[in-house]
C-alpha positions in Angstrom: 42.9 -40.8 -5.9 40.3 -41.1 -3.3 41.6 -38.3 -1.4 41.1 -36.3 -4.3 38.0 -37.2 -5.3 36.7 -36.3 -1.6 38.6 -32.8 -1.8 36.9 -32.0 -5.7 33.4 -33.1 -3.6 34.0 -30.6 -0.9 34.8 -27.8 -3.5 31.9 -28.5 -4.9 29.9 -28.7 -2.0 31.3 -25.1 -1.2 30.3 -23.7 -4.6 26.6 -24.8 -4.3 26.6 -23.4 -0.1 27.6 -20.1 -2.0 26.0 -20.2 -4.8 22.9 -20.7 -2.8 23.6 -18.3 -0.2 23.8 -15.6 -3.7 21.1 -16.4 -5.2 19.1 -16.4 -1.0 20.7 -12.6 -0.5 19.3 -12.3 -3.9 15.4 -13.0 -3.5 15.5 -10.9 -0.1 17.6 -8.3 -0.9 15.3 -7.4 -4.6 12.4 -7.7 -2.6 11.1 -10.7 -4.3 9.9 -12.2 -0.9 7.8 -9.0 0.1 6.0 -8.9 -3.2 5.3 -12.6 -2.7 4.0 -11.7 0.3 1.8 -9.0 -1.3 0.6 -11.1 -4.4 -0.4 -13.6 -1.8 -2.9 -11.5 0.1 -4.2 -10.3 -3.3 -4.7 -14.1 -4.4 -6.6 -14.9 -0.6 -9.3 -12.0 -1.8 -9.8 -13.5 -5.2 -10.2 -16.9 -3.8 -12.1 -15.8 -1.0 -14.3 -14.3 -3.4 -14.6 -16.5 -6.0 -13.3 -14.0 -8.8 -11.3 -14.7 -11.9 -7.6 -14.7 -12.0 -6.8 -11.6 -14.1 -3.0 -12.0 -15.2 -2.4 -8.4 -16.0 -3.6 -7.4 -12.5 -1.9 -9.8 -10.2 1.5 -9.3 -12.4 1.0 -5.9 -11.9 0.7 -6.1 -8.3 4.0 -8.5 -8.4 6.0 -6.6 -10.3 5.0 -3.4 -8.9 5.8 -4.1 -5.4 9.2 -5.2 -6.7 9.8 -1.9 -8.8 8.6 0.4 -5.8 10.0 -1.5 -3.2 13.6 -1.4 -5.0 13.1 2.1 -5.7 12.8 3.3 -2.0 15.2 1.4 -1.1 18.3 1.7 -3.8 17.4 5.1 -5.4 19.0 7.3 -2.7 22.3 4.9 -2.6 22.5 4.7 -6.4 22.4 8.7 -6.3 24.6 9.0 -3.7 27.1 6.3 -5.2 26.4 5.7 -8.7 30.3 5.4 -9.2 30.8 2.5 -6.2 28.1 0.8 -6.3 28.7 -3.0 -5.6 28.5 -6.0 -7.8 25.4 -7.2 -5.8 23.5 -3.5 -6.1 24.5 -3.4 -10.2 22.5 -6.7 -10.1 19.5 -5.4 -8.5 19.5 -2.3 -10.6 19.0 -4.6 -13.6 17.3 -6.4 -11.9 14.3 -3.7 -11.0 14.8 -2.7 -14.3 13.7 -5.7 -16.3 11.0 -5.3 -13.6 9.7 -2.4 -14.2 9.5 -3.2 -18.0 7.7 -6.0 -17.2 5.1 -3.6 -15.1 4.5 -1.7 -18.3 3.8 -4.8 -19.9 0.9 -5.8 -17.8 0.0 -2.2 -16.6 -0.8 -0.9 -20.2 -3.5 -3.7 -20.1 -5.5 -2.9 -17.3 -8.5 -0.2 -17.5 -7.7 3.3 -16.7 -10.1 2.8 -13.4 -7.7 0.0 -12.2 -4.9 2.1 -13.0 -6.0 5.0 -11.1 -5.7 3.2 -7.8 -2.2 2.4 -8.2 -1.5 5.9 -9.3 -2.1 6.7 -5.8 0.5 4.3 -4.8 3.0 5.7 -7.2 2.7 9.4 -5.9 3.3 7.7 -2.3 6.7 6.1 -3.7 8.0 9.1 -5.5 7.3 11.3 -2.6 8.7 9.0 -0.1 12.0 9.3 -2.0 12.1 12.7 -3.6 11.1 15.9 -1.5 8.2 17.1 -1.7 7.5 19.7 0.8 9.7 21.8 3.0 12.9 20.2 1.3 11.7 17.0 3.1 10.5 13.4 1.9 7.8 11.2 3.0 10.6 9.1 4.9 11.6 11.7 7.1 8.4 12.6 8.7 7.7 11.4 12.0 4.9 8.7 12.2 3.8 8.3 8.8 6.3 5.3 7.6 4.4 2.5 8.9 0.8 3.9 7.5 1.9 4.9 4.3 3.3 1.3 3.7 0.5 -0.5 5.2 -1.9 1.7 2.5 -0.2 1.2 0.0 -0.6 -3.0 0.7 -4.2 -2.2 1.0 -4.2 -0.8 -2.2 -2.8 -3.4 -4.0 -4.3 -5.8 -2.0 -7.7 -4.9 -1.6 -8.4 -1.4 -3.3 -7.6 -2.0 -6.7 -9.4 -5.5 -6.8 -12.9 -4.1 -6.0 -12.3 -1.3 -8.3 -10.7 -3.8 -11.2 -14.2 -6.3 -10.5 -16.5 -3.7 -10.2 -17.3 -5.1 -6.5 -20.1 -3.3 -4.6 -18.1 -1.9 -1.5 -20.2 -2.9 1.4 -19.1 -3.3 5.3 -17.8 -6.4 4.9 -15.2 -5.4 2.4 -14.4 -2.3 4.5 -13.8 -4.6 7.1 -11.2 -6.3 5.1 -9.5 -3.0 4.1 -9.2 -2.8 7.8 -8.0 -5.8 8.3 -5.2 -5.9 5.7 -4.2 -2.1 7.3 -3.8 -3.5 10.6 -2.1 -6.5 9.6 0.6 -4.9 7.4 1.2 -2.6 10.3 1.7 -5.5 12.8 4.4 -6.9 10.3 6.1 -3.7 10.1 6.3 -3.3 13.8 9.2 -6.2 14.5 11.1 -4.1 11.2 11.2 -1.0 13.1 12.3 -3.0 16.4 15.4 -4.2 14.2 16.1 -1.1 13.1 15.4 0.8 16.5 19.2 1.4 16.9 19.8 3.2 13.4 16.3 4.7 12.7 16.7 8.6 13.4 14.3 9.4 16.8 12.7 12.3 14.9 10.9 9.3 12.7 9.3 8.7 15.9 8.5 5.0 15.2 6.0 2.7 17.5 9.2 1.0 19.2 10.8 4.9 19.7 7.6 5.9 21.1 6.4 2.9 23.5 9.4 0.8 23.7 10.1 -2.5 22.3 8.1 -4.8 24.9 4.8 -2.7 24.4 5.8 -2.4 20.4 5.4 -6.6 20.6 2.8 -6.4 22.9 0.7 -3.4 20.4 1.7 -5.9 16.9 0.0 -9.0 18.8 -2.9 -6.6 19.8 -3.2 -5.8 16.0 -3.1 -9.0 15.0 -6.0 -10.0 17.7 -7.9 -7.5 15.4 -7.1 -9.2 12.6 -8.2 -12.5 14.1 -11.7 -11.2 15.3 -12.5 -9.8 11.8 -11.8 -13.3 10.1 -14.0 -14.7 12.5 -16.8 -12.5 11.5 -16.4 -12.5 7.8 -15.3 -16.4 7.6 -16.3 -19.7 8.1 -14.9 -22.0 10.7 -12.0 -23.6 8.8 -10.7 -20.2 7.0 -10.3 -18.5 10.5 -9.6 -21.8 12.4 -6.2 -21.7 9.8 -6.0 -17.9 10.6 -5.6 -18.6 14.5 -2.7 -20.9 13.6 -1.0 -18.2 11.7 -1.6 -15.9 13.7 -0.9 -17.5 17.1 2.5 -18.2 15.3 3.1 -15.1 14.1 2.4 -13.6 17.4 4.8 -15.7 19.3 7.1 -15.2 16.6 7.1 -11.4 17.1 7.4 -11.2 20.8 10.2 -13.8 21.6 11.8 -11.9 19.0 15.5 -10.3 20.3 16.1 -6.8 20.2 19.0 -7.6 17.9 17.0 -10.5 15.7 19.7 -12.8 13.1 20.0 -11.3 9.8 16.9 -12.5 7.8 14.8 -13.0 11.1 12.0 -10.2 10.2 12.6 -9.7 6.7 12.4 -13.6 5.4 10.4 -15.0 8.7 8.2 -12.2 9.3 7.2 -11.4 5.8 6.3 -14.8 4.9 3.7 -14.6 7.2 0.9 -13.9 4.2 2.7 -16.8 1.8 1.8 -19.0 5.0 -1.7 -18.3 5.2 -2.1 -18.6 1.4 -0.6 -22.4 1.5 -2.5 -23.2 4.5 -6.0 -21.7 2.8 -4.9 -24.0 -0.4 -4.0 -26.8 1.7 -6.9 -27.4 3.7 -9.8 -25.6 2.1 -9.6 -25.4 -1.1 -7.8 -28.7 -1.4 
C-alpha cells in the first residue's frame, strides 16, 4: 500500500515537472516574456514621469509586441508548413490570434495620433516578413536587424507615450529615446551570439563582424551609455538601482558561452527590463 502510494506521488510529481516545463516553453516560445519586457520599460517612463496609466495604451503595447513578435517569427514556418505544423506551433497560432483580437480591442480606443506611431511599427513587421524590395525582406538585409528591433522598442516604449500625452519633446526625452535604442541593442547583441552559428554571414550581424569577445565587450560599452544617461536625467537612487542592473547584466553578457543553455538569452537576458522595473517599485516607489 505504501509502495503505491509513493509510486502514484512520483507520477504525480512527473505530471506537474511536465506540465510546468509546457506551460515554461509556452510563455517563452509566444513571446509573452519579451513583451513583458517591453510593457515594463513603457511603465518605468510613465512612473518616471508621473503620468496616468492609460489601459488602452499599455495593452496595446502588450499585446502588440506579442502579435508582431509571433508574426516574425511563425508566419514564414506556418507558410512553409501549414500542413505539419506541431501541436505546440497550432497552440501559438491561436494563441497570437486571440492576441491580436485583443489589440483591436484596445487599439480602436486610442487617438488616431497614438495610432500613427505604431503604424510605423507595423510597416516595419510586415516588411520584415514579406518582400518588399528586390524580392527581398527586411530580415535578409545585412545590418539592419538589430536597429530595426531596437526602433521599434523605442516606439512603443518611448515614441508613442510622448505623442499619446502630448509631452513637449525636449533633450531630456531625446536622451531617453537614446537610451532605450542603445539598450535594446545591447540585449540583442548576446541573441545574435547564440545564433552566430546559424545566422546566414550576408546578415552581417555585430558578432559576424567583430567577433564574439568584442560583440560582449561593444553590448557592455552600450550599456555604460545607458548608465551615464540615467545618471544625468535621475536622481541618486533610480540610477544607483540602474548600476546594479546593469553591472549584472553586463557580467551576465560576457561570461556568457558561445553556445549559452537553451533559455540563457531569451528568458535571462530579456528580463533584464522586468528587473529594473521591480527594483524601481521596490526601493523607490515603495
Amino acid at each position: 500500500m505504501l509502495c503505491s502510494l509513493h509510486f502514484i506521488n512520483f507520477i504525480s510529481f512527473l505530471f506537474v515537472v511536465k506540465a510546468l516545463r509546457f506551460l515554461f516553453n509556452f510563455y517563452i516560445d509566444a513571446s509573452i516574456h519579451v513583451a513583458l519586457a517591453v510593457y515594463a520599460l513603457f511603465y518605468l517612463f510613465i512612473v518616471k514621469h508621473n503620468l496616468p496609466y492609460s489601459e488602452a495604451l499599455a495593452y496595446t503595447i502588450f499585446y502588440g509586441t506579442i502579435t508582431g513578435y509571433n508574426f516574425v517569427k511563425y508566419a514564414p514556418v506556418a507558410k512553409l508548413h501549414h500542413k505539419s505544423l506541431t501541436k505546440n506551433l497550432r497552440f501559438i497560432q491561436l494563441f497570437s490570434l486571440i492576441n491580436f483580437v485583443a489589440l483591436i480591442y484596445y487599439a480602436v480606443q486610442l487617438p488616431i495620433k497614438t495610432l500613427s506611431c505604431f503604424f510605423l511599427g507595423t510597416l516595419i513587421v510586415f516588411a520584415y516578413v514579406f518582400p518588399v524590395f528586390k524580392r527581398r525582406n527586411l530580415r535578409s538585409v545585412g545590418k539592419l536587424k538589430i536597429y530595426l528591433v531596437a526602433f521599434s522598442w523605442t516606439i512603443a516604449v518611448v515614441i508613442a507615450p510622448v505623442v499619446h500625452y502630448n509631452i513637449t519633446l525636449e533633450y531630456q526625452l531625446m536622451l531617453e529615446v537614446i537610451q532605450v535604442f542603445v539598450l535594446v541593442v545591447a540585449l540583442i547583441i548576446p541573441f545574435d551570439i547564440r545564433d552566430l552559428q546559424y545566422d546566414n554571414s550576408l546578415l552581417e550581424t555585430i558578432p559576424q563582424k567583430i567577433g564574439i569577445k568584442q560583440s560582449k565587450i561593444a553590448a557592455c560599452l552600450l550599456l555604460g551609455v545607458y548608465l551615464v544617461i540615467d545618471v544625468v536625467l535621475n536622481n541618486k537612487t533610480y540610477y544607483l538601482v540602474s548600476l546594479l542592473v546593469i553591472a549584472l547584466t553586463c557580467f551576465t553578457i560576457y561570461k556568457m558561452p558561445n553556445k549559452p543553455a537553451k533559455y540563457y538569452c531569451s528568458f535571462g537576458i530579456e528580463s533584464v527590463p522586468v528587473l529594473k522595473l521591480l527594483l524601481y517599485l521596490l526601493f523607490i516607489v515603495g
